[in-house]
Structure formats: C-alpha cells, structure tokens
C-alpha positions in Angstrom: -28.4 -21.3 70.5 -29.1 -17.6 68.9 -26.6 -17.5 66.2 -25.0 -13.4 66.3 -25.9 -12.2 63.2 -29.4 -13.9 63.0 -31.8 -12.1 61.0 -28.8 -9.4 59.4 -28.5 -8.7 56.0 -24.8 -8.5 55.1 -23.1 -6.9 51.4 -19.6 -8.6 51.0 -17.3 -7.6 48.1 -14.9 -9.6 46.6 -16.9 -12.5 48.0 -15.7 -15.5 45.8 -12.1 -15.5 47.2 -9.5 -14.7 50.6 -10.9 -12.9 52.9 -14.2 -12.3 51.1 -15.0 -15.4 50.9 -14.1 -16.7 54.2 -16.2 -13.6 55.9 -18.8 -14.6 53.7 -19.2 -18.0 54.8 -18.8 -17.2 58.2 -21.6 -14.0 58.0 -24.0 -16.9 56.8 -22.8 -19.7 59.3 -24.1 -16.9 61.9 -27.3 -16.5 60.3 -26.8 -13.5 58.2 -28.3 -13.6 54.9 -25.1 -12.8 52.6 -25.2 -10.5 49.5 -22.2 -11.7 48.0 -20.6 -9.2 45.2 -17.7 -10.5 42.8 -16.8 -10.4 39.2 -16.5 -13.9 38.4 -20.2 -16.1 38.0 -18.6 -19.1 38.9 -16.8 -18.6 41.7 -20.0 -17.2 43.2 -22.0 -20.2 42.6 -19.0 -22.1 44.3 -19.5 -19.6 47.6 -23.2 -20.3 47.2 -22.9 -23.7 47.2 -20.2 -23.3 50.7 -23.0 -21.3 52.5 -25.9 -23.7 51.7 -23.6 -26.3 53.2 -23.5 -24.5 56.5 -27.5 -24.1 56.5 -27.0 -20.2 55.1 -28.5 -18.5 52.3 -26.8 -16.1 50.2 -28.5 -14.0 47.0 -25.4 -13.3 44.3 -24.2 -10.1 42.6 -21.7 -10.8 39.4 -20.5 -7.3 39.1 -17.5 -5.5 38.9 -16.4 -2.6 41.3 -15.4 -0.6 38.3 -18.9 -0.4 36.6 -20.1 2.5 38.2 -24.1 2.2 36.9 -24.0 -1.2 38.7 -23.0 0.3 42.0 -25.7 2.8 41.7 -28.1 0.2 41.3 -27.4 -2.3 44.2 -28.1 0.2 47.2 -31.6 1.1 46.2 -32.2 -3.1 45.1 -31.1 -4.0 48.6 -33.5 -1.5 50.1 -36.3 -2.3 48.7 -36.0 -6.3 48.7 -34.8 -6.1 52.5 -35.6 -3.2 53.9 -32.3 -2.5 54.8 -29.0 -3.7 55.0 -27.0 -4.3 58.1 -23.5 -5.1 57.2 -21.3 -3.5 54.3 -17.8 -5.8 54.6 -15.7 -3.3 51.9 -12.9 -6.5 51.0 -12.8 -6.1 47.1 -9.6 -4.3 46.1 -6.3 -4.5 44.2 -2.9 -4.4 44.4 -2.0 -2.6 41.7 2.0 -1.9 39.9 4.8 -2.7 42.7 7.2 -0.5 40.6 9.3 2.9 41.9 6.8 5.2 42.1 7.1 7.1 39.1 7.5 4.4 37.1 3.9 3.7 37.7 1.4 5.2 34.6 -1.4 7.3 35.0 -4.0 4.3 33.6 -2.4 1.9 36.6 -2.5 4.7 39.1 -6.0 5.5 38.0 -7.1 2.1 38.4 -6.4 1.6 42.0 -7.4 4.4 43.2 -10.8 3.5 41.5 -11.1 0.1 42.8 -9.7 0.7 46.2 -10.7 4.3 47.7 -13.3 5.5 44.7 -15.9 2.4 44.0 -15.6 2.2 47.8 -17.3 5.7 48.1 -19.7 4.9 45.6 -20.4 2.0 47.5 -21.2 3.9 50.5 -23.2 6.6 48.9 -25.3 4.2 47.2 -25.8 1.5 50.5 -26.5 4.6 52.9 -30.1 4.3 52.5 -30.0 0.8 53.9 -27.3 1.0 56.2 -29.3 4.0 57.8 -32.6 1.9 58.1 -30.7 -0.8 60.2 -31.1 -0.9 63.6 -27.3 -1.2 64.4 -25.8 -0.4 60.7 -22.3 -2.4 60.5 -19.1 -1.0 58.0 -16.0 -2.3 58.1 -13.3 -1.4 55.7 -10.6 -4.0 54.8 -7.3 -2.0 54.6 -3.4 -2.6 54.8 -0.1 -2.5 57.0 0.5 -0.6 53.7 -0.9 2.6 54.6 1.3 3.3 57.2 4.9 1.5 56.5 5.0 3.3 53.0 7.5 0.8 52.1 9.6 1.4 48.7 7.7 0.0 45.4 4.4 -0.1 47.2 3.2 3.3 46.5 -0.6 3.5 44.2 -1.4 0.7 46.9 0.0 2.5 49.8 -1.8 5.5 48.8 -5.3 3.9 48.4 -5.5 2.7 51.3 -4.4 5.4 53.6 -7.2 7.3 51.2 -9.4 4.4 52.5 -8.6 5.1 55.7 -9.3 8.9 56.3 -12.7 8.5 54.5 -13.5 5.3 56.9 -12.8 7.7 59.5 -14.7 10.7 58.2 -17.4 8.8 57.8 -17.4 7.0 61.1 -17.2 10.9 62.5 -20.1 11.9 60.8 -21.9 9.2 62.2 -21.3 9.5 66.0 -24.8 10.1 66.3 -26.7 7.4 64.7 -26.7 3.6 65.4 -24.3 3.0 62.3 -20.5 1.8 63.3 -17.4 1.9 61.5 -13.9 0.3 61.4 -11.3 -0.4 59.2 -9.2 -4.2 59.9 -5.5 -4.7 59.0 -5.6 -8.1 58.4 -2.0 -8.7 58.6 -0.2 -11.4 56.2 -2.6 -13.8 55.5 -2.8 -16.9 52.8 -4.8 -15.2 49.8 -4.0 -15.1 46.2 -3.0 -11.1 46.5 -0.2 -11.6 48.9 1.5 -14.5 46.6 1.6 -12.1 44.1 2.8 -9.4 46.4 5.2 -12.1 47.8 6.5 -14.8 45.1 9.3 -15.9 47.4 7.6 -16.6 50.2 6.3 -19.8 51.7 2.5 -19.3 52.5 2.2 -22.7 55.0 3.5 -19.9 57.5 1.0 -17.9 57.0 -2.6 -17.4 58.7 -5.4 -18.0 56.9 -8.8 -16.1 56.3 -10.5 -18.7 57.9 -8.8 -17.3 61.1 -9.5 -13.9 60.5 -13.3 -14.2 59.5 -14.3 -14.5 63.3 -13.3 -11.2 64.1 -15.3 -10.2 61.3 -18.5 -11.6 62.5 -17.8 -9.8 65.8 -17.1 -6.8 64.1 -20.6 -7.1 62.2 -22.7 -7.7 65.1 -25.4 -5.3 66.9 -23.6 -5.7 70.3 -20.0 -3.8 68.5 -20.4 -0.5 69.7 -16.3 1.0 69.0 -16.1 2.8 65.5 -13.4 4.8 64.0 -11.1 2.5 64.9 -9.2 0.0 63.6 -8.6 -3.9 64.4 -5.0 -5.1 64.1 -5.4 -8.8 63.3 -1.8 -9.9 63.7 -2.2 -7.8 67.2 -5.1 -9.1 67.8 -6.2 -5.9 69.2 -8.6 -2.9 68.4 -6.3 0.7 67.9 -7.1 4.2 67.9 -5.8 6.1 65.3 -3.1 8.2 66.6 -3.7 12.6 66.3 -1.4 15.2 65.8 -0.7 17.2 68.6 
C-alpha cells in the first residue's frame, strides 16, 4: 500500500516531545523523511530511535529557535541536500509568564514573542526556497484556543499566537497562486508537558493525547490537502474559516 507522504521531506520543530514528537513519528510512519529540529541531543536520538522502529528515517537538528544564525542556515542545508522540502510543521513554542499582564517584564515578554511569532518568521523566510521547489509545499502552524479566548493571566502567550495567526494567514494569502498550502491547528487540551504546567491541578488521564492528533497532521501534510488559510479545530474535529469583519 502507497504510504501518503511517501517520498516528502518534512521539517518538524520541537520534535523530541508532545505534539512534535508524535507528528514526527507519524510523518515518518507515512514515509516522509523527517527533519527533526529540538534543543535537546538526547531526546532527539530517542525520536530517532522511535522512527527507525517504524521503518522511517529521520536526519536530526539540535538547535534552538532562538539562535537566529542557525535558522539562517537550515533552509539553504535543506535545499541543497533534498532539493526541496515539502512540509514545515511550526510546533516549537513556549508558554511563557501566566501573570496579570503588566506584571509580565519586558525580557519574558520579549522572549515569547521571539520563540513563538518571530523565529517562526525566520523560519519561513529561510525554508521558502524549499518549500517553493515542492510540488505541493505543506505549512501548518501549531497555534492556541489562546488567541481568541484572551483569558486573564494568559496574555504574552495569547498575544503570540494571535500574531501567529495573522502572519499564517498573510502568508497563505500571498500564496493563493502557487502549489504551497497553509493552515494553522488548535490542538485543543492535549497530554503534553506545556499544558501540566499551564494546568497543575488538573488530571491529564482525561485528556487526549498527541498520538490522537498527529493523524490529522499527516493529512494536513499531504499533496492531496488543497484548503489553506484556514484552521483545523481538533477538539471540533473540523476545518474553520477565519471569521471577517464586516
């Protein structure tokens, strides 16, 4: 049986763990070859050692999303080992202070916005290359509930990823033209490591899993998605159009 994402190249960030991880392992169990991208060495070899146990193959980038020069240097890399690359999964980001908003310091303000709207850019501008020499270029943007319940304490994180959003979108409107798709997910409350710390109270047996979510992401990444803009609502289970002003 033709596996979906047989012959693709696919970038992950924030591969070794959650979501990344799980999409990760999924991309390769569909025959992608997965460029996994995370700060920690070991937890990488860990992932690698996942995907060869589902017959994948995986080439691994220890780097972190706020070292600018390394960003730089990966789109141009993927180009000329691949050729292209047909899947940028944008998962890596951070929660940053859950603190009134003011309370919140100009370094830890800063430092979200970098991880979670600005490496993302750089990201982009530096993968376009290869995205663009793709037959059916794939991005999908991991973003939050967050950005549109603005709840109290929850602001530099809010914030990001409405930022996330409108560039997602701006970029997936600049690109009506070519072959290249984009959408944003709202995973929902799932099991990862960044909702327990969001959460300390609650229990996360009643939670879903990346595991469940990852197959939507390997739909998402194939050649035969043709909706961009948009985004999919996991806990919906359902793609949604961004709602215009009158």
């Amino acid at each position: 049986m033709t596996k979906p994402l047989q012959g693709r190249v696919a970038l992950v960030t924030g591969a070794s763990r959650g979501i990344g991880r799980a999409a990760a392992i999924a991309y390769a169990e569909a025959g992608a070859h997965v460029v996994a991208m995370a700060r920690t060495t070991g937890a990488l070899e860990e992932l690698d050692d996942a995907i060869q146990a589902v017959g994948g193959s995986a080439t691994l980038v220890p780097a972190d999303l706020a070292d600018a020069g390394a960003i730089e240097r990966l789109g141009p890399a993927l180009l000329q080992r691949w050729g292209k690359l047909d899947i940028f999964l944008a998962n890596a980001g951070i929660l940053g202070p859950l603190s009134p908003l003011t309370h919140a310091s100009p370094k830890e303000w800063a430092k979200v916005f970098d991880i979670n709207v600005t490496a993302n850019w750089r990201l982009l501008k530096s993968v376009e290359p290869a995205l663009q020499a793709s037959d059916a270029g794939r991005v999908i943007m991991l973003s939050s509930g967050a950005a549109h319940k603005c709840m109290a304490y929850w602001g530099p994180y809010s914030a990001s990823k409405a930022a996330l959003e409108a560039m997602a979108r701006s970029y997936a409107n600049e690109t009506l033209t070519t072959p290249l798709r984009v959408m944003l997910v709202n995973p929902g409350p799932l099991r990862t490591r960044m909702r327990a710390e969001a959460m300390p109270g609650e229990d996360p047996q009643t939670l879903r899993t990346p595991e469940e979510l990852a197959p939507h992401l390997v739909k998402l990444a194939s050649p035969d998605w043709s909706e961009t803009g948009k985004i999919f609502d996991f806990p919906q289970g359902k793609v949604l159009t961004p709602q215009m002003p009158a």
